[in-house]
C-alpha positions in Angstrom: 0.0 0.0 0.0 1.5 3.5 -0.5 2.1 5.5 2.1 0.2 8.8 2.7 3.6 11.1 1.8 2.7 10.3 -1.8 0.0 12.6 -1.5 1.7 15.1 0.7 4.3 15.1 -2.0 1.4 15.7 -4.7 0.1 18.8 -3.6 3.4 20.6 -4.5 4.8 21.0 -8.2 7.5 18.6 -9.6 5.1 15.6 -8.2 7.4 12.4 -10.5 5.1 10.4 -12.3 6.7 7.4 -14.7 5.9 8.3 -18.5 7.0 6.1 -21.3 7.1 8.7 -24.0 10.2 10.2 -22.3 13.7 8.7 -22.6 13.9 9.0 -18.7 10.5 8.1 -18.1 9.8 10.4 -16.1 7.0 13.3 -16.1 5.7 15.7 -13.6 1.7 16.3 -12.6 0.4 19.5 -11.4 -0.3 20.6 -7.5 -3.7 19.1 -5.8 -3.3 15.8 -8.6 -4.2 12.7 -6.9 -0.7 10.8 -6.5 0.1 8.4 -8.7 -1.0 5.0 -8.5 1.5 2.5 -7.1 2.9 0.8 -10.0 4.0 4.5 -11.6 5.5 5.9 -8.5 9.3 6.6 -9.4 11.5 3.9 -8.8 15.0 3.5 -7.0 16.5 3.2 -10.2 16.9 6.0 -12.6 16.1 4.7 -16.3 20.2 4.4 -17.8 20.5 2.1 -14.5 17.5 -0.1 -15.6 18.5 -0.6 -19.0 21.8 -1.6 -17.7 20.9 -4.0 -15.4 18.7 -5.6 -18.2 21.2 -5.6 -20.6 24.0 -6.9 -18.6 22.2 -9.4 -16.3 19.5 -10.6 -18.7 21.2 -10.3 -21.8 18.2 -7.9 -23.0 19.6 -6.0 -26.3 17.1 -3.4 -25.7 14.0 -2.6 -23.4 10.7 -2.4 -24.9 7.6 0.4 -24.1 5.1 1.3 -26.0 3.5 5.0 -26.3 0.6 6.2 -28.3 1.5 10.0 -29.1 -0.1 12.2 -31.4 -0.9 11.6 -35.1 1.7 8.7 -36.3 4.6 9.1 -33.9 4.8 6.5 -30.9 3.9 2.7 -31.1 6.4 0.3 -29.8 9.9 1.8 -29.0 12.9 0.2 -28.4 15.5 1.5 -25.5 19.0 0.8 -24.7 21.8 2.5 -23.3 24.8 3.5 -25.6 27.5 4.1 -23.5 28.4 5.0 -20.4 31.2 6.2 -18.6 32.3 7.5 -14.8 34.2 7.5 -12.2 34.0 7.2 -7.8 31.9 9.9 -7.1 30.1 10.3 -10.6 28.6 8.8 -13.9 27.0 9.9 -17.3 25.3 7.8 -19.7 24.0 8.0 -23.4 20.7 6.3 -23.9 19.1 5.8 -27.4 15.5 5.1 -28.8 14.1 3.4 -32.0 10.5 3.8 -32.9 10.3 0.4 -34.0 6.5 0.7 -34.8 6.9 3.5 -36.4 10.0 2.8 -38.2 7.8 -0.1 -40.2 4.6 1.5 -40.8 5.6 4.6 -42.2 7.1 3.8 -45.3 4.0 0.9 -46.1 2.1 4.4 -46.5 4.6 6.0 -48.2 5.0 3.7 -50.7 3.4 4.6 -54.0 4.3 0.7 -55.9 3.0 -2.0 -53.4 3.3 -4.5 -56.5 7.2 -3.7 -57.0 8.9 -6.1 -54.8 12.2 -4.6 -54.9 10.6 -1.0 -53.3 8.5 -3.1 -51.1 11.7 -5.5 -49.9 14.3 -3.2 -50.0 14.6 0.5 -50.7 11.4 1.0 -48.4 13.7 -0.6 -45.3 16.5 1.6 -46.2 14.7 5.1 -46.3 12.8 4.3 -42.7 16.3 3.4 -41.5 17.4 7.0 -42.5 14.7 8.9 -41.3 16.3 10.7 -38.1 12.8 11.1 -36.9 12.6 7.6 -35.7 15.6 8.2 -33.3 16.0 9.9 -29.9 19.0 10.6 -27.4 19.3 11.6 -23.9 22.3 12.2 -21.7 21.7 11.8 -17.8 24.6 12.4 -15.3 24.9 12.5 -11.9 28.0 13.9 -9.3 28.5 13.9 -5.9 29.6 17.2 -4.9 30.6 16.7 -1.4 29.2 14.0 1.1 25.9 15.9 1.4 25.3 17.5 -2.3 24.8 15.6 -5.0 23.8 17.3 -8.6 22.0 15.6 -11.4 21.2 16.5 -15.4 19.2 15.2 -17.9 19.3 16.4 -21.4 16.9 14.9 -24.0 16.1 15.0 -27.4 13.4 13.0 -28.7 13.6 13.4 -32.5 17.1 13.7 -34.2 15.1 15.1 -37.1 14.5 18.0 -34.5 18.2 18.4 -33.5 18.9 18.2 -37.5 16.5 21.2 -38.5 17.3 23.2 -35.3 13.2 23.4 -33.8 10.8 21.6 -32.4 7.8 20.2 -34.0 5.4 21.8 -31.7 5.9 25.9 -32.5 7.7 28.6 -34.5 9.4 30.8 -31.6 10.1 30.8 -28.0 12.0 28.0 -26.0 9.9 25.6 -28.7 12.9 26.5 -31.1 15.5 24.8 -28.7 14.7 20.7 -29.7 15.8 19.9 -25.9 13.7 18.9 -22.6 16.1 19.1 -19.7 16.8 19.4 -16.1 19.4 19.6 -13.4 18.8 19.1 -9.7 21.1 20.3 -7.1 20.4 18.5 -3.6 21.7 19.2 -0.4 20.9 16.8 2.8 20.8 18.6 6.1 20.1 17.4 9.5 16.9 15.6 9.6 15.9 17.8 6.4 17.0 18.2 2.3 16.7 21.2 0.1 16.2 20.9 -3.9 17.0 23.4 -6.3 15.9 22.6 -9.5 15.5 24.0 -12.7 13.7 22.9 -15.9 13.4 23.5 -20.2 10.5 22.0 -21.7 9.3 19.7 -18.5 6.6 17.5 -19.5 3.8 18.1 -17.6 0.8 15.3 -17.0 -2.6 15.7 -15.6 -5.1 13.3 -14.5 -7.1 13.8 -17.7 -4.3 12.0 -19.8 -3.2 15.3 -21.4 0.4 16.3 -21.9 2.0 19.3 -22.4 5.4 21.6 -22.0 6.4 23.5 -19.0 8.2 25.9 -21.1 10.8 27.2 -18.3 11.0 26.9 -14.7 12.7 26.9 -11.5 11.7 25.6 -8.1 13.3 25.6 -4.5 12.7 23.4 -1.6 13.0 22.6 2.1 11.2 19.5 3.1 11.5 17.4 6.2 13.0 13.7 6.4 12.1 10.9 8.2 10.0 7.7 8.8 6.4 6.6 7.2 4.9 8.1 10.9 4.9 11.6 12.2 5.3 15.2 11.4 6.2 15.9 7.8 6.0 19.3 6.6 7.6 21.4 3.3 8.0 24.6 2.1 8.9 26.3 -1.6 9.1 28.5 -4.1 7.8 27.6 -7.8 8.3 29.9 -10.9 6.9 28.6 -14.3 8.2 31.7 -17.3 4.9 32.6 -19.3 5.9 32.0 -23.2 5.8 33.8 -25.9 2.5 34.4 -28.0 1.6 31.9 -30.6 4.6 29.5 -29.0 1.7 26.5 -29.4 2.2 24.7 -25.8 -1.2 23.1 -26.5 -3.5 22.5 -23.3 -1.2 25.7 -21.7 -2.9 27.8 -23.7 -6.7 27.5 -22.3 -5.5 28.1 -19.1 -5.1 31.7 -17.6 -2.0 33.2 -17.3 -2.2 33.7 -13.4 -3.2 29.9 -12.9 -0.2 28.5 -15.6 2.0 31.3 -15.2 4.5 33.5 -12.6 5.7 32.9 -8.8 4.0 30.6 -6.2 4.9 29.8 -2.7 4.1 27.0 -1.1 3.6 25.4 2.0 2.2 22.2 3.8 2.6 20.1 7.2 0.7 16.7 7.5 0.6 14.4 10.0 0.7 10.8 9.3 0.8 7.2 11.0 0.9 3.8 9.8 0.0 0.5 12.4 -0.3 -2.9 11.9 -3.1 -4.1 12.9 -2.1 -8.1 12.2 0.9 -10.0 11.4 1.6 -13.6 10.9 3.4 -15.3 13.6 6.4 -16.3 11.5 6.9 -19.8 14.1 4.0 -20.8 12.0 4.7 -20.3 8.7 5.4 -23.4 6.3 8.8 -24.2 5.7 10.5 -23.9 2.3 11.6 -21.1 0.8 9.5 -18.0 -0.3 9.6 -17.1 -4.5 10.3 -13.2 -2.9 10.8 -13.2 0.5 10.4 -9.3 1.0 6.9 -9.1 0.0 5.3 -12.4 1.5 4.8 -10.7 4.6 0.9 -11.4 5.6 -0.4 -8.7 7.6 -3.3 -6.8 8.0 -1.8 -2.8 8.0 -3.6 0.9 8.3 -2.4 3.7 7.6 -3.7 7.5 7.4 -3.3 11.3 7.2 -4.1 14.7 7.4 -2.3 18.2 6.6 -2.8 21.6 5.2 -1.5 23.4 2.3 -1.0 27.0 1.9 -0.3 28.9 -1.6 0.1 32.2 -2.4 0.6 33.7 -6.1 2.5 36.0 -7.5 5.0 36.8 -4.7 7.2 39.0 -6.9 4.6 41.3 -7.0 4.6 42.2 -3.6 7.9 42.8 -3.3 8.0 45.0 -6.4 8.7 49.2 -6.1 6.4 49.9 -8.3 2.8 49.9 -6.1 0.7 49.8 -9.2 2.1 46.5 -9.6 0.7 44.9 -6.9 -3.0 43.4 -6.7 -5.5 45.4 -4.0 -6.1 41.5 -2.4 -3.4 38.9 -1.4 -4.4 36.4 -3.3 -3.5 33.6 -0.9 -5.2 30.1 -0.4 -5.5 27.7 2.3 -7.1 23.4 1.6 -6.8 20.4 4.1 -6.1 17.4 2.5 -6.0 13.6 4.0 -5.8 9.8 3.3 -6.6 6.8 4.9 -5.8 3.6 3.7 -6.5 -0.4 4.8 -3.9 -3.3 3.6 -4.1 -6.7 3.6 -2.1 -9.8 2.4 -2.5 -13.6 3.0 -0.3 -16.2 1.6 3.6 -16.8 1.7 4.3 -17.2 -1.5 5.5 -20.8 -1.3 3.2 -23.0 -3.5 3.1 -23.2 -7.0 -0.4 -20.9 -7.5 -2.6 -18.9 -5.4 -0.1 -18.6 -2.8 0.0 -14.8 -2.6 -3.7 -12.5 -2.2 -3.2 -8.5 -1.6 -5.7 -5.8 -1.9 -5.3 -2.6 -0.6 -7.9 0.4 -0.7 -6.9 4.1 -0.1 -9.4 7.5 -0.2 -7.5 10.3 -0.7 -9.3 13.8 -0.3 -7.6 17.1 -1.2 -7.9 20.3 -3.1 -9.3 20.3 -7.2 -6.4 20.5 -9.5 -4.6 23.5 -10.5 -6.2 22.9 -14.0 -9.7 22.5 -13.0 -10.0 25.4 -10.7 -8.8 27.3 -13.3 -10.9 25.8 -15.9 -14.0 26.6 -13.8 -12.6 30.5 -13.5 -12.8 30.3 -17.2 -16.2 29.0 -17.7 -17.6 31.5 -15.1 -14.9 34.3 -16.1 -14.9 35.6 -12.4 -11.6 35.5 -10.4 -11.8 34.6 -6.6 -10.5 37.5 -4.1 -9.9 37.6 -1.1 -9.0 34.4 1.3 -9.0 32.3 -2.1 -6.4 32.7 -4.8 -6.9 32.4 -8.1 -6.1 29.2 -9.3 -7.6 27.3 -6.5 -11.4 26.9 -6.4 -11.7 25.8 -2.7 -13.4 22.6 -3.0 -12.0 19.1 -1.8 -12.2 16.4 -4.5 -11.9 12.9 -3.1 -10.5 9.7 -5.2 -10.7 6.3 -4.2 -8.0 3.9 -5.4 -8.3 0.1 -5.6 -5.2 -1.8 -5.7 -5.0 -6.3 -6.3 -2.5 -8.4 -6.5 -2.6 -12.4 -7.2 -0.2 -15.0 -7.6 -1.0 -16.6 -11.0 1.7 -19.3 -11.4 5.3 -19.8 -9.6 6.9 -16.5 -8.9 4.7 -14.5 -11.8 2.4 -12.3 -10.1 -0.4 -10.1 -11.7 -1.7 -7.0 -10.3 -4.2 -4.0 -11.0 -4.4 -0.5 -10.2 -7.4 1.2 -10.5 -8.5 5.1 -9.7 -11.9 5.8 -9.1 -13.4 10.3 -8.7 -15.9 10.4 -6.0 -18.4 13.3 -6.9 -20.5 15.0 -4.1 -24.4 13.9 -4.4 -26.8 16.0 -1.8 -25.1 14.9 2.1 -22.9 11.6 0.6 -20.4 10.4 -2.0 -21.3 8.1 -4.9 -18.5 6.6 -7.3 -17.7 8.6 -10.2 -15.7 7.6 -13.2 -12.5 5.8 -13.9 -9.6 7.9 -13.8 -6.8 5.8 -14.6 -6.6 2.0 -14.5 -3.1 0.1 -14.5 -2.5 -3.4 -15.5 1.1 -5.0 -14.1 2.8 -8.0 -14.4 6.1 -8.8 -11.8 8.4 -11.7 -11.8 11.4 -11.1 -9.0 14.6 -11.7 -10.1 18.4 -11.3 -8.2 18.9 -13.1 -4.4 16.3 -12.9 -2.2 13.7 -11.6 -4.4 15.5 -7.7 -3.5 14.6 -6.7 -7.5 11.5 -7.5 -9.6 10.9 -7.5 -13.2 7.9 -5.5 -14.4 5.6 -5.1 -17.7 3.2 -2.3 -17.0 0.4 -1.2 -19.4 -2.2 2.1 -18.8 -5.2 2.3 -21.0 -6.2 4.7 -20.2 -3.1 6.6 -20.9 -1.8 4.5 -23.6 1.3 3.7 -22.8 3.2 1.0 -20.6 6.7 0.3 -20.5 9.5 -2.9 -19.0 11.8 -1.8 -15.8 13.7 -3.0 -12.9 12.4 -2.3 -9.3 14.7 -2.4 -6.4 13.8 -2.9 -2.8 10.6 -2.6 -2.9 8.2 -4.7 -1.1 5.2 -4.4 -2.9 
């Protein structure tokens, strides 16, 4: 079961969220999203380290993932690293990608002759082969400053068609003209706290409606507390977001107002959360033999909950400016509770050869509307909230329940889904809304002692899904 700092961590910006049409597979959501379901949490493992481990303990050439983007591009894609180099206290890696699907079905519409073999057979191949389009690179690296600092880059470029013609497919000006997403993130652990600086071109941004756009520039800093799943975690930071430039076509961006998508937030949030165990198996009890993945045949019976606050303000720079005709007649500030409470449990050891393993875990998570929505709403009604309430931030709570089941289906193969479910307010109660996002996982563990899994992952309702390597975690 995830723990409730998943969605303490969502109500800020930079929220990870894995996303197969990157190279690094990462995206980011928006504040007041509902967390990400379990199975597309971030991993331990950065992508390059993934593709490593499969190509160098399995013998996998290359990883496969499949994304459905816009118009032809997407399909099947094909990842490996490239090369790779470092030393003690850092590392930098090359990673490539071949849109396989793509790379096939192109040329069948291009071609003009289907009845001459030789076009169909051979030149066909060839051209595909040198479209640059089908290609991408990215370059990740990471250094250890000193014992407590360590920095980290990502550079990507998804089309070397792009790179070759000097602009991106999506616009004619602005940062669209740069064919790069990147980010670096500078972290510094302190006592029983870390601060993040980080800084971003082109950030792919996600919401929970399945639409992606660009973050065109930003830059974010934060203090955040440390510690265990139980207690007193609280965070503070600053978020700036660089409006574009007219006409610069960032797509869903666009229909949002400037004050909601745009400028300098601050933000801040203290939760309290606990997790008990309500039941565990008496382990002088348990059959003997050895487990397919010791780490997660642990049967309990766990809850686990949460509550905290969030406060955002916009605009900060404003009130700070000389010029007093800059700065708004309210304070455009808002305040939302938000909570979770979650119930766990698990039966079987995973010993026997089938339906030795049952989980199922359920989770209601109640916080703030999105960023988006709240300002889609100040669209429809085109009146901006003063006052206590900042723009951006329509004051209502939006709960989500999320349904999470895993089996055993034969041996060490497991099979699990993920399923989100909106809960709309109906007179004094809740009644079930619709599906937000359902995930569909398969999970084999591999290395000693079942410490890494193996794991297929496929989101309809996203289209996409992707192969990867999970360390250390026990579910």
């Amino acid at each position: 079961m995830d723990p409730p700092r998943f969605l303490f961590a969502a109500q800020f910006w930079n929220q990870e969220i894995e996303s197969a049409r990157s190279l690094d597979t990462v995206a980011r959501t928006l504040p007041n999203e509902p967390a990400p379901l379990g199975i597309r949490q971030p991993t331990k493992l950065s992508r390059p380290q993934q593709l490593l481990l499969l190509q160098k303990v399995l013998a996998c050439p290359a990883t496969p993932s499949f994304c459905a983007e816009v118009e032809e591009e997407g399909g099947v894609v094909l990842d490996r690293v490239l090369a790779y180099t470092g030393g003690r206290d850092w590392w930098a890696t090359l990673t490539g990608r071949l849109r396989l699907q793509r790379l096939w079905q192109k040329p069948q519409g291009d071609a003009e002759d289907e009845d001459d073999n030789l076009e169909k057979f051979v030149k066909r191949p060839f051209k595909a082969l040198r479209d640059f389009s089908n290609y991408g690179l990215a370059v990740k690296a990471r250094s250890t400053i000193d014992d407590i600092t360590t920095l980290r880059g990502n550079l990507e470029v998804e089309s070397l068609e792009d790179l070759k013609r000097g602009s991106n497919r999506g616009g004619d000006s602005g940062n669209r003209n740069l064919p790069l997403r990147g980010r670096v993130t500078c972290r510094r652990q302190l006592k029983a706290h870390h601060v993040t600086l980080e800084g971003a071109l082109n950030d792919r941004c996600l919401d929970q409606q399945s639409n992606y756009w660009d973050v065109p520039s930003s830059l974010s800093l934060d203090l955040a507390s440390d510690g265990p799943q139980s207690g007193l975690r609280y965070r503070v930071g600053v978020h700036h977001i660089a409006s574009p430039q007219p006409g610069s076509g960032y797509g869903p961006f666009d229909v949002l107002p400037p004050s909601s998508a745009y400028g300098t937030r601050a933000q801040a949030a203290v939760a309290l959360e606990n997790t008990v165990t309500l039941w565990r198996a008496d382990p002088a009890r348990r059959r003997r033999g050895a487990s397919y993945n010791p780490i997660a045949a642990r049967p309990r019976l766990v809850v686990s909950g949460g509550v905290g606050t969030l406060v955002t303000t916009e605009n900060v720079w404003a009130y700070l400016s000389d010029d007093k005709s800059s700065v708004p007649k309210s304070f455009p500030v808002s305040t939302a509770l938000f909570g979770s409470f979650g119930i766990h449990g698990q039966v079987g050891e995973f010993k026997r050869a089938v339906f030795d393993y049952t989980s199922l875990a359920l989770r209601l998570d109640v916080g703030p509307s999105s960023v988006r929505e709240a300002a889609t709403a100040e669209s429809a009604t085109e009146a901006g909230v003063a006052g206590s309430v900042a723009r951006g931030s329509s004051g209502r709570t939006v709960p989500a329940l999320t349904i999470s089941a895993q089996q055993q289906v034969i041996g060490p193969l497991r099979a699990r889904v993920d399923t989100r479910l909106s809960m709309t307010q109906a007179g004094t109660g809740f009644q079930p809304g619709k599906t937000l996002e359902t995930v569909y996982s398969l999970d084999c563990p591999v290395g000693a002692m079942g410490t890494g899994r193996l794991v297929c992952w496929y989101s309809p309702t996203r289209r996409e899904g992707m192969a990867e390597i999970r360390l250390f975690e026990k579910d």
